[in-house]
C-alpha positions in Angstrom: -52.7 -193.1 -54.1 -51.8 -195.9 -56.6 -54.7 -197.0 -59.0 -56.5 -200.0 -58.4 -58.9 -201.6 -60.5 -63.0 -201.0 -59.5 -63.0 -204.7 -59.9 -60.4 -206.0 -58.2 -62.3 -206.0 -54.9 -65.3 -208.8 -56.8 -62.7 -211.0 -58.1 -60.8 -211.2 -54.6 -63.7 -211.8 -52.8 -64.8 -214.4 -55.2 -61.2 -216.0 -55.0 -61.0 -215.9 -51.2 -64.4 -217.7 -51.1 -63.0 -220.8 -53.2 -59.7 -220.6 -51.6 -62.0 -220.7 -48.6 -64.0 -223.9 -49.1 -60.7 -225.8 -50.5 -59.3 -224.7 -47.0 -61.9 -225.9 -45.2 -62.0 -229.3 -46.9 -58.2 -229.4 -46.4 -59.3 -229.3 -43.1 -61.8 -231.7 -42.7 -59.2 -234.4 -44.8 -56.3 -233.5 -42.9 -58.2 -233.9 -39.1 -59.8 -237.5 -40.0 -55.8 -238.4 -41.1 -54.5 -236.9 -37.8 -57.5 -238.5 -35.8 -57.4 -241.9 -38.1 -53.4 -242.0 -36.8 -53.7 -241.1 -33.4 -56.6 -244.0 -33.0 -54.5 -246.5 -34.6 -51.4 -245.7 -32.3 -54.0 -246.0 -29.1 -55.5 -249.1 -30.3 -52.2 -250.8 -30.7 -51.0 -249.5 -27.4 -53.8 -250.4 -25.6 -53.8 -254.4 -27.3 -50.1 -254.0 -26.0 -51.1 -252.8 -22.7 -53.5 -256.1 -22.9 -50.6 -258.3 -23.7 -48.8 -257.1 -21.2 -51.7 -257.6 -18.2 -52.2 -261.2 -19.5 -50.5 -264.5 -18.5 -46.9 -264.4 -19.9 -46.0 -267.3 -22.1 -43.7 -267.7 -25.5 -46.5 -266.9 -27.9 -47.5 -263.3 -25.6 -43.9 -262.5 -25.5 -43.3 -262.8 -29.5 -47.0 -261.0 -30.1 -45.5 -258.4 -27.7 -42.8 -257.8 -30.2 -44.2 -258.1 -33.2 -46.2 -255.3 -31.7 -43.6 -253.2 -30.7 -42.0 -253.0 -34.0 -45.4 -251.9 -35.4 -45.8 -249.7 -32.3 -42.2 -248.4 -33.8 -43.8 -247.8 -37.9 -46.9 -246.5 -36.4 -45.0 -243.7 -34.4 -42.9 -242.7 -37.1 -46.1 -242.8 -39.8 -48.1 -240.3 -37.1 -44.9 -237.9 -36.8 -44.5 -238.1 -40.7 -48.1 -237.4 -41.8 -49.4 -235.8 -39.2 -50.2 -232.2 -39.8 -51.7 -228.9 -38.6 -51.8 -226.8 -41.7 -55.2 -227.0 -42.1 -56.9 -227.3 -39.0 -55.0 -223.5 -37.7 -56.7 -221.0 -39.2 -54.1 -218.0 -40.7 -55.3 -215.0 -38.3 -53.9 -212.4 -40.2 -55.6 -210.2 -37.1 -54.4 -211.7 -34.5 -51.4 -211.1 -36.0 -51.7 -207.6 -36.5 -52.2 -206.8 -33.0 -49.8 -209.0 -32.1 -47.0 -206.9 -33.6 -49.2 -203.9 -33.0 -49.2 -203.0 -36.3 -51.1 -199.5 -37.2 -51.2 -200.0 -41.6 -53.5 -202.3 -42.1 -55.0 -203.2 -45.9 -55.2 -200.4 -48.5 -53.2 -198.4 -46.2 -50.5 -200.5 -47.1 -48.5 -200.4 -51.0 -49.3 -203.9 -52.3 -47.4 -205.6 -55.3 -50.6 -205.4 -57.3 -51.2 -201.5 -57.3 -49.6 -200.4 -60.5 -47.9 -196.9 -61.0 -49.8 -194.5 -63.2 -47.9 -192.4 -65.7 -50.8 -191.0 -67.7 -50.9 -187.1 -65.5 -47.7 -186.5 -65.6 -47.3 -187.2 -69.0 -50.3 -185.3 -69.6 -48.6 -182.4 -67.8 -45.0 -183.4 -70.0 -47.2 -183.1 -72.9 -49.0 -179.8 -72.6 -45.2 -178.1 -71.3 -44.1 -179.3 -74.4 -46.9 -177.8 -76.4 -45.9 -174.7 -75.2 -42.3 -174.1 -76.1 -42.3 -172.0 -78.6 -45.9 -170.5 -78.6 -47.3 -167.3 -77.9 -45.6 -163.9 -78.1 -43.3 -164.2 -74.6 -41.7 -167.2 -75.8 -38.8 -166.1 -75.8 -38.9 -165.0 -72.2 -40.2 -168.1 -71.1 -38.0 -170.2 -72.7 -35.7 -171.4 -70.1 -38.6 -172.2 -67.6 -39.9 -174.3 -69.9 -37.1 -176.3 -70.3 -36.1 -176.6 -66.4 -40.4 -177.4 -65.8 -39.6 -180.4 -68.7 -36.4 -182.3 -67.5 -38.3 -182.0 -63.5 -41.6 -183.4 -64.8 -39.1 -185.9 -66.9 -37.8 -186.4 -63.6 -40.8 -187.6 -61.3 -42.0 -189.9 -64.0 -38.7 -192.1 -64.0 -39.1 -191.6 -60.7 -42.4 -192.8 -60.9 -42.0 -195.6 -63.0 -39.8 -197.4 -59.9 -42.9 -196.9 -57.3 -46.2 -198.1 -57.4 -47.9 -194.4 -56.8 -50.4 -192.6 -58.9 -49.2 -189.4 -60.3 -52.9 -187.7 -60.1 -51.8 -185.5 -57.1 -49.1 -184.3 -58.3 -50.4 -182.9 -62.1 -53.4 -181.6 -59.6 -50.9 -179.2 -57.9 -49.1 -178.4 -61.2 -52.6 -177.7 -63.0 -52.8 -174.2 -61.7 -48.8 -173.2 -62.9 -49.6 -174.5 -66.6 -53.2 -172.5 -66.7 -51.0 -169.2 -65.8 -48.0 -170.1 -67.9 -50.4 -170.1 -71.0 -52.0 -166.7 -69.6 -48.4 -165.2 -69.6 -46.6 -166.8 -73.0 -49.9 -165.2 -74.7 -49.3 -161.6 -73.4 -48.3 -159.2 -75.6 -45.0 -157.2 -75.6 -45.5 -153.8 -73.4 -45.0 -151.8 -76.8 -47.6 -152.9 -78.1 -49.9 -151.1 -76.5 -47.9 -147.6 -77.5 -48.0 -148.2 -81.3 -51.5 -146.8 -81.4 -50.6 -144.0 -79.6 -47.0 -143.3 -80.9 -48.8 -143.7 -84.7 -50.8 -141.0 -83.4 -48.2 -138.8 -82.4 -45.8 -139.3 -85.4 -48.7 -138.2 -87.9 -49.3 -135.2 -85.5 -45.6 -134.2 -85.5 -45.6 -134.4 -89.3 -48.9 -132.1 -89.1 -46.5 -129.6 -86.8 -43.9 -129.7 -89.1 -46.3 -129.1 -92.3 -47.6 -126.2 -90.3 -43.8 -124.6 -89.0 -42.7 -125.1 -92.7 -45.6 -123.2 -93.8 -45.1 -120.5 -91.1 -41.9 -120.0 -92.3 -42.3 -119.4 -95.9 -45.4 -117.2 -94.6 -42.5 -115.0 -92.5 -40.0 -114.7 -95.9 -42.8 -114.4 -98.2 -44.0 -110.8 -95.3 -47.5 -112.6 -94.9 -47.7 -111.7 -91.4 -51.4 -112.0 -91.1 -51.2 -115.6 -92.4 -48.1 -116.5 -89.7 -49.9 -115.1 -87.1 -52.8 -117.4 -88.0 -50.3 -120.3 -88.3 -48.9 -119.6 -85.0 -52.3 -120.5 -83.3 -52.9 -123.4 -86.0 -49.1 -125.2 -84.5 -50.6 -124.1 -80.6 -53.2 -125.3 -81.1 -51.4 -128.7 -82.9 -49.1 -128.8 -80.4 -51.7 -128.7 -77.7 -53.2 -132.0 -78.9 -49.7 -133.0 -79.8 -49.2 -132.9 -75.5 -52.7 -134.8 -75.3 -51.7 -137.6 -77.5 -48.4 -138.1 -75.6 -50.2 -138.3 -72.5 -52.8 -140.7 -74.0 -49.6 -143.1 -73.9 -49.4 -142.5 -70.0 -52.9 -144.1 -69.9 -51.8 -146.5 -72.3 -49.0 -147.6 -70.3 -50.9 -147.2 -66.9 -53.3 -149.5 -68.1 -51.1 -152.2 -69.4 -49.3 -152.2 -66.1 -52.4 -153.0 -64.6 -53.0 -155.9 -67.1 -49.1 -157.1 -67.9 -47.2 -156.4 -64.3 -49.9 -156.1 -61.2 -52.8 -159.0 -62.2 -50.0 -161.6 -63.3 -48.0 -160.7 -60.3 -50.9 -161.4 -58.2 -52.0 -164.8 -59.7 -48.3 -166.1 -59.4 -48.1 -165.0 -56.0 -51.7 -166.9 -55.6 -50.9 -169.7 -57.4 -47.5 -170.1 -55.4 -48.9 -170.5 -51.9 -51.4 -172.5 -53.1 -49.1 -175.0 -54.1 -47.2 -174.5 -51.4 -50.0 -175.3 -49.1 -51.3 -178.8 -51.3 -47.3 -180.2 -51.5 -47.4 -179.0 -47.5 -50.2 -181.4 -47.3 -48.9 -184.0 -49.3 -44.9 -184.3 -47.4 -47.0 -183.9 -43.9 -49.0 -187.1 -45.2 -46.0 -188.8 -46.9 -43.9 -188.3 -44.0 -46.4 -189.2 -41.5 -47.4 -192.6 -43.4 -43.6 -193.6 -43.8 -43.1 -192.8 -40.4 -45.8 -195.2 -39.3 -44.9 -197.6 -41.5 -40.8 -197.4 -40.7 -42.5 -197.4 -36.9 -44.6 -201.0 -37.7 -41.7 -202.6 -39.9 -39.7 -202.2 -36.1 -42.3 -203.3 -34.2 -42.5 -206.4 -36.8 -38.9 -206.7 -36.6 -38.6 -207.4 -33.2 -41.8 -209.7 -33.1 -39.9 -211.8 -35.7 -37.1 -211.7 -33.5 -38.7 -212.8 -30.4 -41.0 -215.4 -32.4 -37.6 -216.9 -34.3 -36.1 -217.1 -31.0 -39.1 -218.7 -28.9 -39.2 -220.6 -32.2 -35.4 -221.8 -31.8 -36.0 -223.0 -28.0 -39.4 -224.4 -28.6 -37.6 -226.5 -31.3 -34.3 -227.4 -29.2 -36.6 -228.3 -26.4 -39.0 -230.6 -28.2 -35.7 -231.8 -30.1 -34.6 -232.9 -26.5 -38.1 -234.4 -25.3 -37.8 -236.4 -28.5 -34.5 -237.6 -28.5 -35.2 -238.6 -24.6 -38.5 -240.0 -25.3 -36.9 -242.6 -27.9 -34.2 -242.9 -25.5 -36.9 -243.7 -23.0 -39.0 -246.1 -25.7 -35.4 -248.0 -26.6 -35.1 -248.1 -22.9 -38.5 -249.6 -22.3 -38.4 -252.1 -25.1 -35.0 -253.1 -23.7 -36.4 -253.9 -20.3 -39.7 -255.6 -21.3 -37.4 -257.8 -23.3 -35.3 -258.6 -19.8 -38.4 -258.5 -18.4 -39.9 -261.6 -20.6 -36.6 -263.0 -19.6 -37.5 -262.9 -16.5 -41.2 -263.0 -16.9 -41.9 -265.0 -13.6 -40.1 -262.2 -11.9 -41.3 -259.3 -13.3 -44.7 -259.4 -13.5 -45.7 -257.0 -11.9 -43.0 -254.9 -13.2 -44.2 -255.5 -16.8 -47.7 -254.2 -15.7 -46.5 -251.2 -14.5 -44.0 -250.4 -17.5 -46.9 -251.4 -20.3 -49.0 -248.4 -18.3 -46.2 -246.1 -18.0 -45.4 -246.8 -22.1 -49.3 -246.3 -22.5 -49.1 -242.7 -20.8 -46.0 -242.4 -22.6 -47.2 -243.1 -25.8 -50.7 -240.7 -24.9 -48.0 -238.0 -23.6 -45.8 -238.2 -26.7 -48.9 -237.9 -29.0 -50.2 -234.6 -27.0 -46.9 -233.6 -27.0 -46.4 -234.1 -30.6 -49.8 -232.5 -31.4 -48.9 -229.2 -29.6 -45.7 -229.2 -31.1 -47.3 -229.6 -34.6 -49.8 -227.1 -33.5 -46.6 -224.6 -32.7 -44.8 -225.3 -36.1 -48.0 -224.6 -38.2 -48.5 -221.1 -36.0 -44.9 -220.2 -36.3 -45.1 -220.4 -40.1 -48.3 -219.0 -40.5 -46.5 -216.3 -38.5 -43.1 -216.1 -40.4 -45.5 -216.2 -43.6 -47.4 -213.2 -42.2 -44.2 -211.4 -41.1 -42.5 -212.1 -44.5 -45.4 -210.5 -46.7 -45.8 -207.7 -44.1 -42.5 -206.9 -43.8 -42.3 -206.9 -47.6 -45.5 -205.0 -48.0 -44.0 -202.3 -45.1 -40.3 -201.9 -47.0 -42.5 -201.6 -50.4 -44.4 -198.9 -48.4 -41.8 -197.1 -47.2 -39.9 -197.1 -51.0 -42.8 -195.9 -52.0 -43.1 -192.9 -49.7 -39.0 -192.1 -50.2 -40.4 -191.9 -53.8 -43.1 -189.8 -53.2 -40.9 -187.2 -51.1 -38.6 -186.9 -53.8 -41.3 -186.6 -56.3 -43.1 -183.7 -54.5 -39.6 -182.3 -53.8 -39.3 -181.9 -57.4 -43.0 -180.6 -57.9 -42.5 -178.0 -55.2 -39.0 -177.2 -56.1 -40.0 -176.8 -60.3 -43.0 -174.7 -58.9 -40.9 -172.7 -57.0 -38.5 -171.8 -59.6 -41.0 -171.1 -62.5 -43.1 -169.0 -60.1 -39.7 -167.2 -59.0 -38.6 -167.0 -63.1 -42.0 -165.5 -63.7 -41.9 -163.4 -60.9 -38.2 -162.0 -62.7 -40.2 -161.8 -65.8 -43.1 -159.5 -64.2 -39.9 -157.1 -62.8 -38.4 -157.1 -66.3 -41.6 -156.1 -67.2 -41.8 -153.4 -64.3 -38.6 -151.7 -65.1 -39.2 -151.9 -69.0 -42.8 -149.9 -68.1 -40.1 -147.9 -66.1 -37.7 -147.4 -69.0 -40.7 -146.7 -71.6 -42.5 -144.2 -69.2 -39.0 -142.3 -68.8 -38.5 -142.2 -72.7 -42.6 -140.9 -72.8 -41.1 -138.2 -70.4 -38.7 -137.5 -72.7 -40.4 -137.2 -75.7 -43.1 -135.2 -73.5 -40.6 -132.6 -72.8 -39.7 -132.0 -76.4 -43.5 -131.5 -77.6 -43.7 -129.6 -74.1 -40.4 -127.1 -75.1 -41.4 -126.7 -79.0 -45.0 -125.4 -77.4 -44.0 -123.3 -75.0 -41.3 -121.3 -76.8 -43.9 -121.3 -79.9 -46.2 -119.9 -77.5 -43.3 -117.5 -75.7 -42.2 -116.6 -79.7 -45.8 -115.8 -80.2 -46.3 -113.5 -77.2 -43.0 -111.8 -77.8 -43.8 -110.8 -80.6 -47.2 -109.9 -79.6 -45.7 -107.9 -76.7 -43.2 -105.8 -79.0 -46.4 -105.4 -80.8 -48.2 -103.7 -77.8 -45.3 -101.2 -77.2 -44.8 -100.5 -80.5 -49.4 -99.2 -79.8 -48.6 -97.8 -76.7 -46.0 -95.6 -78.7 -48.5 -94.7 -81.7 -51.5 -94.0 -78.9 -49.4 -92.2 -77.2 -48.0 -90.0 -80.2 -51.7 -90.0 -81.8 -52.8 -88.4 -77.7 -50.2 -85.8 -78.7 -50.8 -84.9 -82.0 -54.7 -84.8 -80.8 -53.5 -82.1 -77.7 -51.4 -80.3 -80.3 -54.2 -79.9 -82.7 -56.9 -78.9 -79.8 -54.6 -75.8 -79.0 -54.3 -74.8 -82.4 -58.5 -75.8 -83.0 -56.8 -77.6 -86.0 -59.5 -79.6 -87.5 -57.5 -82.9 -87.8 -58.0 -83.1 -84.5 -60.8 -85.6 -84.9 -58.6 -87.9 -87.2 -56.3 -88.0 -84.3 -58.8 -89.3 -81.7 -60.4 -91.7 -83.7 -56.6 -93.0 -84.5 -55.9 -93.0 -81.0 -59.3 -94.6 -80.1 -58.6 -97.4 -82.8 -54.9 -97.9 -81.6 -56.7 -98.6 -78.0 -58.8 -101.4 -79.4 -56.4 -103.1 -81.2 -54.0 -103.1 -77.9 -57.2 -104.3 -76.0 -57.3 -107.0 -78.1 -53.6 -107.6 -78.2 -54.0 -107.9 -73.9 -56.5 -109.8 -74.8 -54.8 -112.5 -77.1 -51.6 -112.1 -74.8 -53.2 -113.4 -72.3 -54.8 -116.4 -73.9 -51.1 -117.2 -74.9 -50.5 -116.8 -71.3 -53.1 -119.2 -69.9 -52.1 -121.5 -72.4 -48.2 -121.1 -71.9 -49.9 -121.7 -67.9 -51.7 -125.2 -68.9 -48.6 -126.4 -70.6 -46.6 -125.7 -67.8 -49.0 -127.3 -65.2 -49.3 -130.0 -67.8 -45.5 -130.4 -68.1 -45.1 -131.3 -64.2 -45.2 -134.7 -63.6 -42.9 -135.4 -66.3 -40.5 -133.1 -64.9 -40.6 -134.7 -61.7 -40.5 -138.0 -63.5 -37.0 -136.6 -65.6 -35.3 -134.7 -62.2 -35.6 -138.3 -60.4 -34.6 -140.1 -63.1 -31.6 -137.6 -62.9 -31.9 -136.3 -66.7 -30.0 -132.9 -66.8 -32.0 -130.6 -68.9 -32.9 -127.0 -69.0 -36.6 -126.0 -68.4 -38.1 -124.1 -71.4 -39.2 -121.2 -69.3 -35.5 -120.3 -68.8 -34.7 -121.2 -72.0 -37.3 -119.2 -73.3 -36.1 -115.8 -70.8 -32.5 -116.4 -71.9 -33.9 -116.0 -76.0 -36.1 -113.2 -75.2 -33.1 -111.2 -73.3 -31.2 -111.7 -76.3 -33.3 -110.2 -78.0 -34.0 -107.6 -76.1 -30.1 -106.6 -76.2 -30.7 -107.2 -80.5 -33.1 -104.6 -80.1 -31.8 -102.7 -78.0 -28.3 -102.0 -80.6 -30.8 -101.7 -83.5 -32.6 -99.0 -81.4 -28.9 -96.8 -81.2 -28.1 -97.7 -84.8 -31.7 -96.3 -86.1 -31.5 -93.3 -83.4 -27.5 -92.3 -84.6 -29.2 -91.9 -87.7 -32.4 -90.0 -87.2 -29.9 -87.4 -85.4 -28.0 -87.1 -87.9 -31.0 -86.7 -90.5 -32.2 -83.8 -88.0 -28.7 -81.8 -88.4 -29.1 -82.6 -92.5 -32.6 -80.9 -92.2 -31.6 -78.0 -89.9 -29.4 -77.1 -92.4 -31.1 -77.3 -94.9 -33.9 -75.1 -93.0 -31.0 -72.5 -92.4 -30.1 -72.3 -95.9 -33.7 -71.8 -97.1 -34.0 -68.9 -94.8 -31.1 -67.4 -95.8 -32.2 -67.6 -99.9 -35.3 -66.3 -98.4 -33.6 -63.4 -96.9 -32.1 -62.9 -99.9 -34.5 -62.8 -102.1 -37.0 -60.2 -99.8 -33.6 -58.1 -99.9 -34.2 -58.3 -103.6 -36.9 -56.9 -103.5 -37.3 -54.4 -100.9 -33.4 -53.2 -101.6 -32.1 -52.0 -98.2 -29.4 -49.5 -98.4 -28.3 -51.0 -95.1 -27.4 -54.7 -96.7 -25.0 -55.2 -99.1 -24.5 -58.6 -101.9 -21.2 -58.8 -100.0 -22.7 -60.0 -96.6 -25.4 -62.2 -98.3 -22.8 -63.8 -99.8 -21.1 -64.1 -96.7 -24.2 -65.4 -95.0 -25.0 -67.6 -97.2 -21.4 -69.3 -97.3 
């Protein structure tokens, strides 16, 4: 509504008083003229209508017109200066319900109520206090600039009205609260640089540890690489926690970046909706009464102008044939005192008609004074109302555009934030897929550290399973011959059984942990499939190396068993030609007649 001063209504009242008592003394002054005239004009008819009962003679006839010429001023002073201006009081009412008229008073825009600027240029000023500030800026940058040239908008618009901009910054009040909330948000990064700090210095802990594992493997330290082995598990486990701390991370600043911000810009969005539904309903319902009274006054005005126009050409008539009728009267009293002996009787009767006359033409000009002064006390209510109406219905255009443009720059900074908030959504998207990622690399170099680890630690177990077994055989061997190292054997082959107990036992650990990682490992590889990443899961990764192993293994297995049969035949040999020398030399000794040097020598070739 536009602003009107809280004193306005003392000094009007205090104005309408003294215009009040000026009024009524305008009054007062104005009916002792009119009465003063019309008592003037009786008494001079009536002397006439004396004159005109009494005995004719030369002196009464010239008195008689003398008087008539008076009679003549007189008449002419009384339609000159009398007046009705005063004595009709302006019934602005009346009027009203006249031309059934439904705005009445402060309903109605008046010339005096003064447009106010200052909320919208509050609003201007804080949009423009915000370019440029806080860490979405840049995302925000456009909005800004399309809220600035509408706000710019409704107050030129507003400076050609007379309305208060007060509702309109109320509505807007609620965008700029949020639009502060959402330029002062931080990046969704930032809440991974913790985490991703975190998992770089673990990483550079892993590769500390492989690097160290490695030199422990060239330097034959095997103790000390086992031990590393479960140092980089055991590193890579907490390397797999720390990624998925980012999960929470990132979980948690969807709550606070994506699904509360969405939620107050849907809110703030029908709440606007529903005030600038309010305010067009009330706009468009107030210009439609007011375009409904400035029709209504429209045709009064017409029907007044034209009772106006016949009232006028009517009393225009009666006046023109009352003079007629006066000039016609004078005429015949003056053949009359021509013929004075004649017409007596006939001068009696016209000096009562004139009387009459004269006390007709005064009503009648009274009533028709009476009639002017309403008719412009009308047309002077009809032209302020009708001006006060079209300065209503301005106003109310005005208004619609102006809440047009509220709704409209509401609408498209909520729908611009609302495009943030998915930008938003699908860069949490992008950055959870890229934690996926990374998650599967820490997830393969665990598992195949862990696979590596129990390979190894499987080889290890056959390679027991082949000593317990040859340390049960050498113990049966040595029980049938009651050889005393018998003993030595079973506590070798009861040591050989503790040490695979424990190597079970440490497989499967490693196996339970190789389980955890791949349990652990699930989501992001549901995640990575619908993303539809290609990779190849470490478990078959992980088969594919230890098969090619196996078939390494396998060929060094012939190469070392081509050998040891070789170094049999070599020892057999070697056995045969020992036996012979020791045939030989027991031939030496015991000299058999039956063996000769010959066949020794043969033998032994």
């Amino acid at each position: 509504m536009p602003t009107v001063d809280p004193s306005a209504p003392l000094i009007e009242s205090s104005a309408k008083a003294k215009e009040l008592l000026v009024t009524l003394d305008r009054a007062r002054q104005q009916k002792a003229l009119n009465e003063r005239c019309k008592g003037r004009c009786l008494d001079n008819e009536e002397l006439l209508q004396k004159v005109t009962q009494q005995v004719f003679a030369g002196k009464q006839r010239a008195e008689a017109g003398r008087l008539n010429a008076k009679a003549k001023e007189l008449l002419s002073e009384f339609e000159d200066q009398v007046s009705y201006t005063q004595l009709k009081q302006f019934n602005t009412a009346r009027f009203l319900a006249d031309c059934q008229q439904t705005l009445q008073g402060e309903a109605l825009t008046h010339p005096h109520h003064k447009h106010n600027l200052a909320p919208l240029q509050k609003v201007l000023a804080t949009l423009q206090s915000l370019v440029g500030e806080g860490a979405s800026a840049s995302h925000y940058s456009g909005l800004l600039e399309f809220a600035i040239k509408s706000i710019e908008r409704c107050l030129t618009l507003t400076e050609q009205s007379n309305l208060d901009s007060q509702e309109w910054a109320q509505v807007m009040d609620p965008l700029l609260i949020l639009l502060k909330d959402l330029l002062q948000s931080a990046p969704v990064s930032q809440c991974l640089v913790e985490a991703g700090e975190a998992v770089n210095r673990m990483r550079f802990t892993i590769e500390e540890c492989t690097q160290a594992q490695a030199n422990a493997i060239a330097e034959g330290e095997m103790k000390q690489a086992e031990t590393l082995y479960y140092q980089k598990i055991k590193y890579q486990e907490e390397l797999s926690g720390l990624v998925k701390k980012k999960f929470d991370a990132l979980e948690a600043e969807q709550g606070q970046a994506f699904d509360q911000p969405l939620k107050h810009i849907h809110e703030t969005h029908n709440r606007a909706n529903v005030e600038i539904s309010a305010i067009l309903k009330h706009k468009e319902q107030l210009r439609e009464r007011a375009a409904a009274d400035l029709e209504r006054l429209r045709t009064e005005m017409a029907s007044v102008q034209q009772e106006d126009y016949t009232a006028a050409t009517q009393f225009t008539q009666a006046a023109a044939e009352s003079m007629a009728q006066l000039d016609g009267n004078h005429a015949q009293q003056q053949q009359l005192w021509r013929q004075m002996e004649e017409m007596e009787l006939q001068i009696i009767r016209l000096g009562n008609e004139r009387f009459e006359e004269i006390q007709r033409r005064l009503r009648s000009f009274e009533r028709e004074e009476r009639r002017k002064v309403d008719n412009s006390h009308f047309l002077a209510f009809a032209e302020e109302q009708q001006s006060l109406l079209q300065l209503t219905i301005k106003n109310c255009e005005l208004a619609e555009e102006i809440t047009d443009v509220v709704d409209e720059c509401i609408s498209s900074c909520c729908n611009q934030m609302e495009r943030r908030m998915r930008e938003i959504e699908k860069e949490i998207e992008t950055t959870q897929l890229g934690i996926h990622e990374e998650y599967f690399g820490t997830f393969r170099n665990l598992y195949l550290t862990i696979g590596d680890l129990m390979y190894k630690k499987e080889r290890n177990v056959e390679e027991i399973d082949k000593k317990i077994q040859k340390a049960h055989i050498q113990q049966e061997f040595a029980m049938e011959t009651f050889n005393p190292q018998a003993k030595e054997f079973s506590q070798e082959k009861k040591a050989l059984m503790g040490l695979k107990q424990e190597m079970e036992s440490q497989l499967g650990g490693l196996q339970q942990q190789a389980t955890h990682a791949i349990e652990w490992f699930q989501p992001s590889e549901k995640a990575l499939i619908e993303a539809g990443r290609e990779f190849t899961h470490p478990v078959e990764e992980l088969e594919g190396i230890n098969a090619s192993r196996n078939n390494k293994l396998v060929e060094y297995h012939e190469l070392m068993t081509l050998g040891e049969d070789r170094e049999d035949e070599h020892a057999a040999e070697l056995a045969e030609i020992e036996r012979l020398r020791a045939l030989t030399t027991s031939h030496r000794i015991t000299g058999p007649a039956s063996r000769s040097r010959n066949n020794i020598s043969s033998e032994l070739e």
